[in-house]
Every structure is written in C-alpha cells, then in structure tokens.
Biopython code that builds the backbone (N, CA, C, O; Angstrom):
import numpy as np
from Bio.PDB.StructureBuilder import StructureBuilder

atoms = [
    (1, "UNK", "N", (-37.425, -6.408, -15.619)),
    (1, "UNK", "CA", (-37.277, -7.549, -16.503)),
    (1, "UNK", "C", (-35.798, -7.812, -16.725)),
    (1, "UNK", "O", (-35.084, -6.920, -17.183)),
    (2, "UNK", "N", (-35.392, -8.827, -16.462)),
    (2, "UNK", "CA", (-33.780, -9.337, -16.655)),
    (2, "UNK", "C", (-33.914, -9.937, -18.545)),
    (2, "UNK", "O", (-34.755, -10.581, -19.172)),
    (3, "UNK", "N", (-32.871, -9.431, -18.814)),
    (3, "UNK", "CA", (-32.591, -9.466, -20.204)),
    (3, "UNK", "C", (-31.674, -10.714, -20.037)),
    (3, "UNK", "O", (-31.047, -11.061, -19.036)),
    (4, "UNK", "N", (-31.764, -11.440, -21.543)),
    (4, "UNK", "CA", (-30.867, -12.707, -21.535)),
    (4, "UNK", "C", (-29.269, -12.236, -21.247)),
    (4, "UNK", "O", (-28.883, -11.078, -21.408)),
    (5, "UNK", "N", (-28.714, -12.956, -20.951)),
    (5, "UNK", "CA", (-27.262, -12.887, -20.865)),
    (5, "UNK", "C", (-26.421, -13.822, -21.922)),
    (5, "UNK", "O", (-26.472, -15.049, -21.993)),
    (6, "UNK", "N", (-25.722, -13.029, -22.635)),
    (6, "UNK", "CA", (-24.869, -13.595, -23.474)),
    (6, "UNK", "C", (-23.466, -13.855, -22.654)),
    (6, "UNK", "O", (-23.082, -13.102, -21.760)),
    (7, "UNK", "N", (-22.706, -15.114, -23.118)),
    (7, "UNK", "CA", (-21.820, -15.661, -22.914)),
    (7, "UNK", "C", (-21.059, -14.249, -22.774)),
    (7, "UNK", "O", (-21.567, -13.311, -23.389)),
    (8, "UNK", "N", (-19.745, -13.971, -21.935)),
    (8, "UNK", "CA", (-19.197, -12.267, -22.531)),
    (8, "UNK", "C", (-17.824, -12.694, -23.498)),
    (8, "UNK", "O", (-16.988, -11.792, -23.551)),
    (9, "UNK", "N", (-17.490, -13.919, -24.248)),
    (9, "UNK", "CA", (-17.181, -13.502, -25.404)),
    (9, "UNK", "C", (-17.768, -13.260, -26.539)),
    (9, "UNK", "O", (-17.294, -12.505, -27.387)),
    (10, "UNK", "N", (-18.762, -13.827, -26.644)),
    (10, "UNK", "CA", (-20.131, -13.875, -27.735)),
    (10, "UNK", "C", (-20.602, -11.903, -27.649)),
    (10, "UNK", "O", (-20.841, -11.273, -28.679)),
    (11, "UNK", "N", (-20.631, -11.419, -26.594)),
    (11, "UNK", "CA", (-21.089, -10.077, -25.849)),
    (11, "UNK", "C", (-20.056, -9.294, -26.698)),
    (11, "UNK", "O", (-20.479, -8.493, -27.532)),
    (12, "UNK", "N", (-18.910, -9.454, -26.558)),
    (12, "UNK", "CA", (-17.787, -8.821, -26.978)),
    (12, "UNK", "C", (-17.399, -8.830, -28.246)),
    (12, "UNK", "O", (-16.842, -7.790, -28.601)),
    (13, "UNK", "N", (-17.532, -9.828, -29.206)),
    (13, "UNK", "CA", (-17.303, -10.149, -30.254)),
    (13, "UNK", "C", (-18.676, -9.163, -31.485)),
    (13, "UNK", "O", (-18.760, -8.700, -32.622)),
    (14, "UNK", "N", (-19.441, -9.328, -30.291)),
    (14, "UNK", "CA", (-20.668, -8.577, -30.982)),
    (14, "UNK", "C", (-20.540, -7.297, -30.523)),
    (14, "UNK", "O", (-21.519, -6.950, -31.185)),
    (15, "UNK", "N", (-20.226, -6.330, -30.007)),
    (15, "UNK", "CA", (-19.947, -5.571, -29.060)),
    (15, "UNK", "C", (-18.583, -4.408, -30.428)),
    (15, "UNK", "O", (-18.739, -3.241, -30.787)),
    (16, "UNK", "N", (-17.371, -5.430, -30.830)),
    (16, "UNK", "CA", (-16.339, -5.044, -31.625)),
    (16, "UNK", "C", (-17.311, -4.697, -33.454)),
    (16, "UNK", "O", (-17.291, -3.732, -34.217)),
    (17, "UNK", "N", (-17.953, -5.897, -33.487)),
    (17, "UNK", "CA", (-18.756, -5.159, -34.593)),
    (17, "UNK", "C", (-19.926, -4.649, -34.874)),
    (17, "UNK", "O", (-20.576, -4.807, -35.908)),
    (18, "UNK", "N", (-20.277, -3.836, -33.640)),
    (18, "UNK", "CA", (-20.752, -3.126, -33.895)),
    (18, "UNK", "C", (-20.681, -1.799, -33.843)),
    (18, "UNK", "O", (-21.574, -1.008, -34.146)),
    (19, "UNK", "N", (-19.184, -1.470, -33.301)),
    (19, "UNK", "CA", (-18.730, -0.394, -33.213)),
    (19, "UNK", "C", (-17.860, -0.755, -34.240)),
    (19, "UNK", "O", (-17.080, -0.547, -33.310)),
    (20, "UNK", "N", (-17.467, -0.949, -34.811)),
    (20, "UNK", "CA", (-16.926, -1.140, -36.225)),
    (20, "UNK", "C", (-17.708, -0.604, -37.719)),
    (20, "UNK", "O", (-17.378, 0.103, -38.672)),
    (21, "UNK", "N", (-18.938, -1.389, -37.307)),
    (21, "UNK", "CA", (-19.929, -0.425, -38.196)),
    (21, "UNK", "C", (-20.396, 0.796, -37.952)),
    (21, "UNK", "O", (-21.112, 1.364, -38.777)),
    (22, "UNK", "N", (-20.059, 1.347, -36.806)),
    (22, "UNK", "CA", (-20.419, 2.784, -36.686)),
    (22, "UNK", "C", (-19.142, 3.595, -36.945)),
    (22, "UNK", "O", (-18.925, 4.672, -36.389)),
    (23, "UNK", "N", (-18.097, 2.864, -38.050)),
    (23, "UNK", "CA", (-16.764, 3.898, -38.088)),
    (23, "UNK", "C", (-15.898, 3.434, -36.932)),
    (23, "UNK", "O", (-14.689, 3.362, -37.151)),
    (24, "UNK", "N", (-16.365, 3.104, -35.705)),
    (24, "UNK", "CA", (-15.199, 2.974, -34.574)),
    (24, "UNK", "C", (-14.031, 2.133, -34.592)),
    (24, "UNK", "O", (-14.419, 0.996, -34.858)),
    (25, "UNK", "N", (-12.756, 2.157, -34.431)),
    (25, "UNK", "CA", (-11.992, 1.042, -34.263)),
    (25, "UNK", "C", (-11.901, 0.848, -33.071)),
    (25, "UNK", "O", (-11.738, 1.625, -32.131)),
    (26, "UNK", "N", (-12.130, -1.367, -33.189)),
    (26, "UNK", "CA", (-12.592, -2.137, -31.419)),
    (26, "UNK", "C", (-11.536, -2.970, -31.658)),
    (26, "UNK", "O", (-11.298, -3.528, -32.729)),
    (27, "UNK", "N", (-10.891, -3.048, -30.626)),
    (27, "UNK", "CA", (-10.223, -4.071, -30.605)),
    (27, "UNK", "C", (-9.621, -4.623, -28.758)),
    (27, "UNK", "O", (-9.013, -3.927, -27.944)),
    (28, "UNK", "N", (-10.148, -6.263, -28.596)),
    (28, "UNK", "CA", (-9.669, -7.057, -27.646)),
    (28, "UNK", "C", (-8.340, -6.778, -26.971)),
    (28, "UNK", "O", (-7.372, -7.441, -27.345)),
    (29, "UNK", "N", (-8.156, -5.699, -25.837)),
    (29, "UNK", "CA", (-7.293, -5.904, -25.218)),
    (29, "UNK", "C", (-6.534, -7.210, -24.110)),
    (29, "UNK", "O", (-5.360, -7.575, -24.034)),
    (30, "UNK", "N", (-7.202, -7.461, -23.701)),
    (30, "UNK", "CA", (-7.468, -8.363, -22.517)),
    (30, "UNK", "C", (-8.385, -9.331, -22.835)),
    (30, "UNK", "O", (-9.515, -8.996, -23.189)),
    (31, "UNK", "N", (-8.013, -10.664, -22.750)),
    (31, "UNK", "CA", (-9.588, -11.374, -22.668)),
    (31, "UNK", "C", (-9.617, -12.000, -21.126)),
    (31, "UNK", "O", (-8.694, -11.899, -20.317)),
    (32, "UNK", "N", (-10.594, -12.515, -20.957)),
    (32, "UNK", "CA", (-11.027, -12.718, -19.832)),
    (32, "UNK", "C", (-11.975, -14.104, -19.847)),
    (32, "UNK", "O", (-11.927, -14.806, -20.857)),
    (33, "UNK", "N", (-12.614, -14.394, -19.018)),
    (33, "UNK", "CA", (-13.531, -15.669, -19.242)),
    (33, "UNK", "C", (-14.746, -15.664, -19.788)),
    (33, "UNK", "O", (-15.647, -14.868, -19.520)),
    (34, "UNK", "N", (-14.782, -16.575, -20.577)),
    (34, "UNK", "CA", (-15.342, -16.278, -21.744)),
    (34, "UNK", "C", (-16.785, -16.429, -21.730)),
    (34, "UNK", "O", (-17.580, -16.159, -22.631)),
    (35, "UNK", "N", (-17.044, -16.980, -20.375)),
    (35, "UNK", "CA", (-18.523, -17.143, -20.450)),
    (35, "UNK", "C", (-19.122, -16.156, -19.398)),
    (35, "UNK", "O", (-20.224, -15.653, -19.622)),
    (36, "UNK", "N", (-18.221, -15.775, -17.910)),
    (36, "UNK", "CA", (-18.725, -14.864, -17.415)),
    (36, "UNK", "C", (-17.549, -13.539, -17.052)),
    (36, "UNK", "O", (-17.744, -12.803, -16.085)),
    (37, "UNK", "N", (-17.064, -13.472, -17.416)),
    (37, "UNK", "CA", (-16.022, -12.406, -17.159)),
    (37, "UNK", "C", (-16.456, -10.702, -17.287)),
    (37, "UNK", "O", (-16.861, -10.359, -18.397)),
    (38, "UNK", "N", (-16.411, -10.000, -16.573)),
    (38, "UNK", "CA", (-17.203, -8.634, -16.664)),
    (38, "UNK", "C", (-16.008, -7.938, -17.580)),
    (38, "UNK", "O", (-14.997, -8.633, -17.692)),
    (39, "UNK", "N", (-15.997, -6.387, -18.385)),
    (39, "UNK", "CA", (-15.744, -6.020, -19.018)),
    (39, "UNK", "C", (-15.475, -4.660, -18.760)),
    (39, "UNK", "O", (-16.280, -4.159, -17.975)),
    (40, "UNK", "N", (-14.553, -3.871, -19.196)),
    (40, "UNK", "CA", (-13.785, -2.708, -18.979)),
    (40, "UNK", "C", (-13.899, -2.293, -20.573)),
    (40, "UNK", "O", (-13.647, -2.980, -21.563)),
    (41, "UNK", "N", (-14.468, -0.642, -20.458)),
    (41, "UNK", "CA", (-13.948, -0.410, -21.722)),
    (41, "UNK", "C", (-13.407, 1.096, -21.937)),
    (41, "UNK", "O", (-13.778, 2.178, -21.482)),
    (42, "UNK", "N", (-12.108, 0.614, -23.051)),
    (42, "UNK", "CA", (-11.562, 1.610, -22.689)),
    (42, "UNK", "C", (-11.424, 2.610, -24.257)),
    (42, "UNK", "O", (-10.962, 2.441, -25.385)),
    (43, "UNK", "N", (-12.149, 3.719, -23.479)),
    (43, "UNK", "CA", (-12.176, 4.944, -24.786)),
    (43, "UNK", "C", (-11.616, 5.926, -24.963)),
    (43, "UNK", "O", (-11.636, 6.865, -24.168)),
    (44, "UNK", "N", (-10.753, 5.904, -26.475)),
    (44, "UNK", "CA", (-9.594, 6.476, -26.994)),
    (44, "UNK", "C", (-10.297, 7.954, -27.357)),
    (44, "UNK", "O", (-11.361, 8.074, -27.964)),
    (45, "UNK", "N", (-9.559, 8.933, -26.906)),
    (45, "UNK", "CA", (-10.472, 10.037, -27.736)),
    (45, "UNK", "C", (-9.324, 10.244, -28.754)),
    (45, "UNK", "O", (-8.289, 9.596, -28.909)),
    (46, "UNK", "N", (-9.822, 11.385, -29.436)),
    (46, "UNK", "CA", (-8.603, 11.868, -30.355)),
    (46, "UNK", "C", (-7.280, 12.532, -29.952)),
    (46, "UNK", "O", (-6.299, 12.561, -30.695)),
    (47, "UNK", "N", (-7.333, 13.172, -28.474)),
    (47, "UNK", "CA", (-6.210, 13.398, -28.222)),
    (47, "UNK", "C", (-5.508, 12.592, -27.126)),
    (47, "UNK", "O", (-4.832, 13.205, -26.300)),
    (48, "UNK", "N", (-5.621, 11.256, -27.063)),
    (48, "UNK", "CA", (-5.140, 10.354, -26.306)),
    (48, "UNK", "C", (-5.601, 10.257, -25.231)),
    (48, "UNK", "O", (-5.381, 9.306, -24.481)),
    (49, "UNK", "N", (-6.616, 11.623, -24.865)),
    (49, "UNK", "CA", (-6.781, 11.020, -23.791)),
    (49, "UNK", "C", (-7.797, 9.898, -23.278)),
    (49, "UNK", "O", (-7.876, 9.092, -24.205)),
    (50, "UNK", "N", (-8.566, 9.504, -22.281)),
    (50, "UNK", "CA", (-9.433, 8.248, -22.348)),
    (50, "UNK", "C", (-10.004, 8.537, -21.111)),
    (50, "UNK", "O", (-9.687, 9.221, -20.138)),
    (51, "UNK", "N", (-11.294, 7.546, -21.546)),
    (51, "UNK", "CA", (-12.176, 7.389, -20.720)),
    (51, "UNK", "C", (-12.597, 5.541, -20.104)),
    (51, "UNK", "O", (-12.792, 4.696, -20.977)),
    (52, "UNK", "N", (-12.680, 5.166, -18.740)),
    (52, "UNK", "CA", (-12.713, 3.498, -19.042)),
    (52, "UNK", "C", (-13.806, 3.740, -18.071)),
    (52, "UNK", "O", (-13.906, 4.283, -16.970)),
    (53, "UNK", "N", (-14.920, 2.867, -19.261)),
    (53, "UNK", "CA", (-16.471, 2.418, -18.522)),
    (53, "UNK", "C", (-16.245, 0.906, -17.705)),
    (53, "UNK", "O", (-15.563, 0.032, -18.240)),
    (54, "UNK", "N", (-16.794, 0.722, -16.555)),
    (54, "UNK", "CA", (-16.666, -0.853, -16.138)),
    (54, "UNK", "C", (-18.117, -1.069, -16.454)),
    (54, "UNK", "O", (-19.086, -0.312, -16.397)),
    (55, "UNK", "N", (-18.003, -2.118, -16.746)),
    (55, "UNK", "CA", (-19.748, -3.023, -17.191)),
    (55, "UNK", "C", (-20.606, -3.369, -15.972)),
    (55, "UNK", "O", (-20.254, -4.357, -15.327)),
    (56, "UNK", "N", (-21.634, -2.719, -15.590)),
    (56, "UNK", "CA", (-22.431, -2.796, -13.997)),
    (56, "UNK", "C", (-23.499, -3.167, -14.544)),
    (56, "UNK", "O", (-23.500, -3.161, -15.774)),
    (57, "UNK", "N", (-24.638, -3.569, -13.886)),
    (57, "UNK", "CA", (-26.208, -3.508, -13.969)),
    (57, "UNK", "C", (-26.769, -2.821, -13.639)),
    (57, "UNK", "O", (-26.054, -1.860, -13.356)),
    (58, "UNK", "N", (-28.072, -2.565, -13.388)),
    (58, "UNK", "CA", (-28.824, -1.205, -13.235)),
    (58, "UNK", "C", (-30.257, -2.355, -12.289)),
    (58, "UNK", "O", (-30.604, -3.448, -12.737)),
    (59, "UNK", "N", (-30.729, -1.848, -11.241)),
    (59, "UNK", "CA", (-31.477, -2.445, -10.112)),
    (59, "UNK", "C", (-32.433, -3.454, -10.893)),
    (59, "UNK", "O", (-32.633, -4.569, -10.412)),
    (60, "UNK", "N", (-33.021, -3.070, -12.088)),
    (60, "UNK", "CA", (-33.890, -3.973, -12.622)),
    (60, "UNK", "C", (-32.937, -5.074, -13.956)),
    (60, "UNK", "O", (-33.457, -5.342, -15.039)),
    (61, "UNK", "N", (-31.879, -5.440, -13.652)),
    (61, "UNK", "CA", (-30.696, -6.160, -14.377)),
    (61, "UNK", "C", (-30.323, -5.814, -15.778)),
    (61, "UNK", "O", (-29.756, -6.536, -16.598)),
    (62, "UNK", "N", (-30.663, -4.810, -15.889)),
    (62, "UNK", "CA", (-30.243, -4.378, -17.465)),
    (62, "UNK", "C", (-28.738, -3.607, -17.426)),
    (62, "UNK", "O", (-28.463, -2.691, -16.651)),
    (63, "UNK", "N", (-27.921, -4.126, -18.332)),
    (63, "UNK", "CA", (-26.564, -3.150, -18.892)),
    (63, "UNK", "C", (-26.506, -2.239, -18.682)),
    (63, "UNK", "O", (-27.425, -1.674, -19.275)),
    (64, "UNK", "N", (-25.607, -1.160, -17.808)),
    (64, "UNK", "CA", (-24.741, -0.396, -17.762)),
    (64, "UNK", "C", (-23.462, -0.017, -17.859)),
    (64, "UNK", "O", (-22.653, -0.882, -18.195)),
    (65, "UNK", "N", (-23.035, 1.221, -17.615)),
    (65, "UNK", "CA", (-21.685, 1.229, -17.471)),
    (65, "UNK", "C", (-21.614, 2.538, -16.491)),
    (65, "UNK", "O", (-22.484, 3.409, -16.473)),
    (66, "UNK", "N", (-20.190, 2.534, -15.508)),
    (66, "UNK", "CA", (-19.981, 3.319, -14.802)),
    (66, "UNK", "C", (-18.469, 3.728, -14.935)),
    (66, "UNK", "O", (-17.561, 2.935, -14.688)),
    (67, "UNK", "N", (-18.252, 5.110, -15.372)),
    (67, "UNK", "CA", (-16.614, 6.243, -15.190)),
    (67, "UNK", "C", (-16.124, 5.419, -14.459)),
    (67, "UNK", "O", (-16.809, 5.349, -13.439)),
    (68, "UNK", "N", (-15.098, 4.592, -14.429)),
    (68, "UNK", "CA", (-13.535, 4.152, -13.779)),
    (68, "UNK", "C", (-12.811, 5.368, -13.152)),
    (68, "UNK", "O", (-12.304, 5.616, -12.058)),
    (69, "UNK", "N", (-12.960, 5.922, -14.152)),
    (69, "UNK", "CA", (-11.597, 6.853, -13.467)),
    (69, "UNK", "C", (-12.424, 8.465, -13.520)),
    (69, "UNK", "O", (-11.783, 9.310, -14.145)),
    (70, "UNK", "N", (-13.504, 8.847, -13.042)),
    (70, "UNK", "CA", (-13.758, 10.171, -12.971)),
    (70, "UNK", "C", (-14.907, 10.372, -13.836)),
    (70, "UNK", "O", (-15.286, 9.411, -14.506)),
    (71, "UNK", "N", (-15.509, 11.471, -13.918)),
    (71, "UNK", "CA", (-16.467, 12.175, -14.732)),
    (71, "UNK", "C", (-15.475, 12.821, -16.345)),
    (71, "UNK", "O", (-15.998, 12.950, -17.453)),
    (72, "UNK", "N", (-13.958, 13.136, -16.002)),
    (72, "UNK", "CA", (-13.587, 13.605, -16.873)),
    (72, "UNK", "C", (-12.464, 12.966, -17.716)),
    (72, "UNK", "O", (-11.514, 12.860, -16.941)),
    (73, "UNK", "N", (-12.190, 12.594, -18.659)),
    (73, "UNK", "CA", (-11.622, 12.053, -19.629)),
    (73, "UNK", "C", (-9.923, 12.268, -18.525)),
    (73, "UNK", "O", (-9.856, 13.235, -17.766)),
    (74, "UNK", "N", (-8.563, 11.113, -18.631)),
    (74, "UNK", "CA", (-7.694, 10.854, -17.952)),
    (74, "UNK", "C", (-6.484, 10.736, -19.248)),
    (74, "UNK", "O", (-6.762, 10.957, -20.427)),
    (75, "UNK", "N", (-5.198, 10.371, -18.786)),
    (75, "UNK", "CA", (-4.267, 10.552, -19.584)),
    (75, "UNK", "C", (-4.074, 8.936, -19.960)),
    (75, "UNK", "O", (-4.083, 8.299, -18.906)),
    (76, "UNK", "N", (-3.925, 8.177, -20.971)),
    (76, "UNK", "CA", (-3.512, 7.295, -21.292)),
    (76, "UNK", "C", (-3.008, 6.168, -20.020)),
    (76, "UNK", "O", (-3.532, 5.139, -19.593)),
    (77, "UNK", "N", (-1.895, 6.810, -19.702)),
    (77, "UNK", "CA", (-1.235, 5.664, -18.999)),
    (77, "UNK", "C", (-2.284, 6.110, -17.636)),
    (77, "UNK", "O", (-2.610, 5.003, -17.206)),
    (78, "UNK", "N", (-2.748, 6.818, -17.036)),
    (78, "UNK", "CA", (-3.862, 6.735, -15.910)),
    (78, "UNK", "C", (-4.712, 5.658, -16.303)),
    (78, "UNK", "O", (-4.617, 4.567, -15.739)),
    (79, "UNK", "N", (-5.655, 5.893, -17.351)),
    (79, "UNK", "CA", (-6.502, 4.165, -17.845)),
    (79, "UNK", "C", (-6.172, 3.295, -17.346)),
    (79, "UNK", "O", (-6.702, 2.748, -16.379)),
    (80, "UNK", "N", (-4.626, 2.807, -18.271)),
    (80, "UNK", "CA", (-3.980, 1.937, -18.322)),
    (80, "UNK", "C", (-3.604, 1.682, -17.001)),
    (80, "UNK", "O", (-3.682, 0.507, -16.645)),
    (81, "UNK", "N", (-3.151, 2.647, -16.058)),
    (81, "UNK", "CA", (-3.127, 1.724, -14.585)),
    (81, "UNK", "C", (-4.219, 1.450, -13.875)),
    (81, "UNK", "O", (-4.220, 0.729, -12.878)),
    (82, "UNK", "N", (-5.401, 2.127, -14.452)),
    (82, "UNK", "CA", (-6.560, 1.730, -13.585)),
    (82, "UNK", "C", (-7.072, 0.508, -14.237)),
    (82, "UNK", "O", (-7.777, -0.065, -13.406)),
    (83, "UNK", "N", (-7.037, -0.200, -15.426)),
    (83, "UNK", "CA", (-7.261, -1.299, -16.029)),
    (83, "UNK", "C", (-6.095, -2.119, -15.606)),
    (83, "UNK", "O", (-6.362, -3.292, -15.865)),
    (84, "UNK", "N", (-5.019, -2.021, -15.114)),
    (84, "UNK", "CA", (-3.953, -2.804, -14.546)),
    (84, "UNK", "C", (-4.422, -3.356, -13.083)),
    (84, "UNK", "O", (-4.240, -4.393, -12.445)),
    (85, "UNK", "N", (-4.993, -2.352, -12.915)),
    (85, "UNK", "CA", (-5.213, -2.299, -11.105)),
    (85, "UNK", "C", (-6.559, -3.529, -10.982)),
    (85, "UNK", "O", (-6.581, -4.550, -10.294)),
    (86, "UNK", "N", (-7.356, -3.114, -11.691)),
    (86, "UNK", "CA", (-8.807, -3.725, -12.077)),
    (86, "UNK", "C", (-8.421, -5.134, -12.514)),
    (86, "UNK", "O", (-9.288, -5.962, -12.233)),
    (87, "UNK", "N", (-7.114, -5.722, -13.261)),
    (87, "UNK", "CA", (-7.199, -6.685, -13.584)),
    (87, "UNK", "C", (-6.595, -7.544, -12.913)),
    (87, "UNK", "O", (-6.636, -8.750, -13.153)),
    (88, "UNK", "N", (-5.859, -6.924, -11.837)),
    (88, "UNK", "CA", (-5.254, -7.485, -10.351)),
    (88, "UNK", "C", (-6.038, -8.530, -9.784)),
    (88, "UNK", "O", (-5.930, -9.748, -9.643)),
    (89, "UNK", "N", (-7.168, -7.316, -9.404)),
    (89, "UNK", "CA", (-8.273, -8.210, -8.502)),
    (89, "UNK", "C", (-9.069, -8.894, -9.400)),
    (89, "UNK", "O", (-10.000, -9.458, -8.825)),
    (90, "UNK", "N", (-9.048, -9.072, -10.721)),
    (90, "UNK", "CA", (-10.358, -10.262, -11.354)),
    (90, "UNK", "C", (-9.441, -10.236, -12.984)),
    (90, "UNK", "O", (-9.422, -9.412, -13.898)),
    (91, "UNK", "N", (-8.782, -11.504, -12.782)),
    (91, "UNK", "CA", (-7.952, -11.920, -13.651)),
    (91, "UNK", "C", (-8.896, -12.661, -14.950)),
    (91, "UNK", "O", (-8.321, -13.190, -15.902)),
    (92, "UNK", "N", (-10.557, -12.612, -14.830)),
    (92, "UNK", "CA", (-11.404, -12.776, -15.708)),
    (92, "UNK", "C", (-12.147, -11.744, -16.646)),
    (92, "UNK", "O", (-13.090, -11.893, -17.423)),
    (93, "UNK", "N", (-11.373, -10.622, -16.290)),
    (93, "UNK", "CA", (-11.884, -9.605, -16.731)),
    (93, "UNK", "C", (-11.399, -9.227, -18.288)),
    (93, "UNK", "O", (-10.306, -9.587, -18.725)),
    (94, "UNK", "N", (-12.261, -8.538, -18.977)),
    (94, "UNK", "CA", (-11.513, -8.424, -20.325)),
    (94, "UNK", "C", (-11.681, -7.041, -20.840)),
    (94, "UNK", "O", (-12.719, -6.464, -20.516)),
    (95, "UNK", "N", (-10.948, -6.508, -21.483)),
    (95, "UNK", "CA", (-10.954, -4.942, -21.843)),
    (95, "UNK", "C", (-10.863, -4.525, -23.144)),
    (95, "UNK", "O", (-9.955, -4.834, -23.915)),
    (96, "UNK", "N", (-11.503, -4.048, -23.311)),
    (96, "UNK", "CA", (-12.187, -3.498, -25.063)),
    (96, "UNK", "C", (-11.517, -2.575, -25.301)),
    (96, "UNK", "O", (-11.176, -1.998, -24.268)),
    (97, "UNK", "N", (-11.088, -2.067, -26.331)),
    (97, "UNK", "CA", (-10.177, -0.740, -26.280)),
    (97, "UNK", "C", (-11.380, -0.133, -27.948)),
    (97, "UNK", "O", (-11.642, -0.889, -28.883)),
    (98, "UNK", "N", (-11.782, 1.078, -27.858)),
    (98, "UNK", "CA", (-12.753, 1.468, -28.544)),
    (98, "UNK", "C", (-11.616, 3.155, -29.109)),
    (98, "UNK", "O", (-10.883, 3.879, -28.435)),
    (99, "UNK", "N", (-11.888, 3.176, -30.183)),
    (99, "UNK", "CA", (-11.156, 4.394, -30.640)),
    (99, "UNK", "C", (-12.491, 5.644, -30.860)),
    (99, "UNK", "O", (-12.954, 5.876, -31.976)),
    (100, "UNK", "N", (-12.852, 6.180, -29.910)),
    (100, "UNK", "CA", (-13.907, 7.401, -30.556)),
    (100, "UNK", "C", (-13.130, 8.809, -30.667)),
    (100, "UNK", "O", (-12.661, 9.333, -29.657)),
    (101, "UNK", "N", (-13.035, 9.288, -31.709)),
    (101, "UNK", "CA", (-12.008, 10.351, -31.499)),
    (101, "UNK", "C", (-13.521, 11.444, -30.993)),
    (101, "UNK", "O", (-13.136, 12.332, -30.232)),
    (102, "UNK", "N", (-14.300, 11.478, -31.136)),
    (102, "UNK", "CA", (-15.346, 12.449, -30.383)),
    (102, "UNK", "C", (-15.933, 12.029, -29.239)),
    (102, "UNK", "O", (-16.953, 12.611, -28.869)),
    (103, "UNK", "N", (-15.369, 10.883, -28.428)),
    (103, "UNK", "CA", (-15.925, 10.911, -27.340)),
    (103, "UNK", "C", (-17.012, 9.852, -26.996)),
    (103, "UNK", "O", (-17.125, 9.201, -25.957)),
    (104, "UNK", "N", (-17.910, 9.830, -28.292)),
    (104, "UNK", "CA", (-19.061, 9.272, -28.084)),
    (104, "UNK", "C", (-19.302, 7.594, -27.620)),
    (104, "UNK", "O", (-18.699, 6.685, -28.188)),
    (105, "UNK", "N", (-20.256, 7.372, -26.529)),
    (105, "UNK", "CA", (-20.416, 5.904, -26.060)),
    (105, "UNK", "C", (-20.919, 5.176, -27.103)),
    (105, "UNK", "O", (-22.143, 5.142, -27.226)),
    (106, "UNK", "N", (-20.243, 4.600, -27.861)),
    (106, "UNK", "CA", (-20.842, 3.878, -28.985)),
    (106, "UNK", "C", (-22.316, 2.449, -28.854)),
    (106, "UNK", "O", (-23.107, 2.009, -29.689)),
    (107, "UNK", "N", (-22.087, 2.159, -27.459)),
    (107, "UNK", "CA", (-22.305, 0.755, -27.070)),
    (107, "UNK", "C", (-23.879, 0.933, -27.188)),
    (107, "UNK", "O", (-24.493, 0.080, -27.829)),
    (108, "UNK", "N", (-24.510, 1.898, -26.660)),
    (108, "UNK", "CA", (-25.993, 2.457, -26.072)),
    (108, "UNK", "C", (-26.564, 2.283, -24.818)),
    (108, "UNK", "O", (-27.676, 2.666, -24.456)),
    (109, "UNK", "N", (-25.846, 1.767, -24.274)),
    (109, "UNK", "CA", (-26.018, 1.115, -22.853)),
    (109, "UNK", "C", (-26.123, 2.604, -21.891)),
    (109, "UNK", "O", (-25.287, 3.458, -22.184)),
    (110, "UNK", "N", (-27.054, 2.922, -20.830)),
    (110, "UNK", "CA", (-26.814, 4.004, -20.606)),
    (110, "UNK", "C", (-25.207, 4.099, -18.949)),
    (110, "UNK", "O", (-24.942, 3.265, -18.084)),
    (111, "UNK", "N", (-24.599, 5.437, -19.229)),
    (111, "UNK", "CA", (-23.560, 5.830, -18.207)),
    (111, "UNK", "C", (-24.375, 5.847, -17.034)),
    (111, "UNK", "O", (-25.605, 5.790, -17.031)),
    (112, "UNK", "N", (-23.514, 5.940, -15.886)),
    (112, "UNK", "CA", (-24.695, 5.662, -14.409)),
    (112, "UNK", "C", (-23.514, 6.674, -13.716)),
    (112, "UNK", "O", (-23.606, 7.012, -12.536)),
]
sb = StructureBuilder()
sb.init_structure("model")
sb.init_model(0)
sb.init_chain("A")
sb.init_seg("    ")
for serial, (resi, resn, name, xyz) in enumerate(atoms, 1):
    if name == "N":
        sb.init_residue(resn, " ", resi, " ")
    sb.init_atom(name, np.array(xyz, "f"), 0.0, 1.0, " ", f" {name:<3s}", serial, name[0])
structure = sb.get_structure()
C-alpha cells in the first residue's frame, strides 16, 4: 500500500515538531524543493559525533531511511562532507540536523 505523500516541506516542518516534542532539538539545515526534494538527516549525538540517514522507500513505498556514512556513528566534519557531497549531485535536497544526545531515531520510520 503506497502511503500519501506530503509535499517535503510540509514533511519536514512536521518532521522538526515532532522531534521537538520528544525533547529533541530540529533544526533546517539545507532546504531543498519544497514539494519533492528527498531528505538527509543528520544526527548529533552527545559527543559530536553523527550519524546521517538519507530518506529511501521500502519495496511496498513506505518511508525509510538508510546509514550515509556506515553502520557506525562518524566525526562531525565526515557528515558534513558526506552531506556536502550529497548536495553536489541533487541541489533539491534538504538536511535536517536532529540533536539526540542518545542516539535514538526519533522519526519511527524504520533503518534499512
């Protein structure tokens, strides 16, 4: 079953508060196009280091996300060039910057 698709600033905007209400600080790095632009997100742990999910689908069209940069959490500026690199090739892309100091995927969407 394909789930509706929200515009991805409408996605995002909803996306910031609701990790807001779970304690998280979200905030719009990058925006991107606003109606279809795919999404990078990038998670702060507590000791700087990070993790960046890219926004995929899953065979029956439902939300995912897939590790950018590895299975294991990366150093700041690693993210940051792999979200540099990523925004090379798709200048519609937009990047969430999520503060979890424990790690946790706030979004619910499952990792792939």
């Amino acid at each position: 079953m394909d789930e509706a698709r929200l515009k991805t600033r409408l996605w995002v905007q909803a996306c910031i508060r609701s990790c807001q209400s779970l304690g998280h600080i979200a905030t719009v790095l990058d925006r991107g196009d606003e109606a279809a632009g795919a999404v990078l997100i990038k998670l702060v742990l507590r000791d700087r280091r990070c993790q960046v999910l890219a926004q995929t689908r899953t065979g029956d069209g439902r939300r995912a996300w897939m590790r950018g940069c590895g299975a294991d959490p990366v150093a700041e500026t690693e993210a940051d060039d792999y979200i540099a690199r990523q925004r090379r090739y798709d200048p519609d892309l937009w990047v969430v910057e999520i503060e979890s100091p424990d790690g946790t995927h706030p979004l619910g969407d499952p990792i792939l």
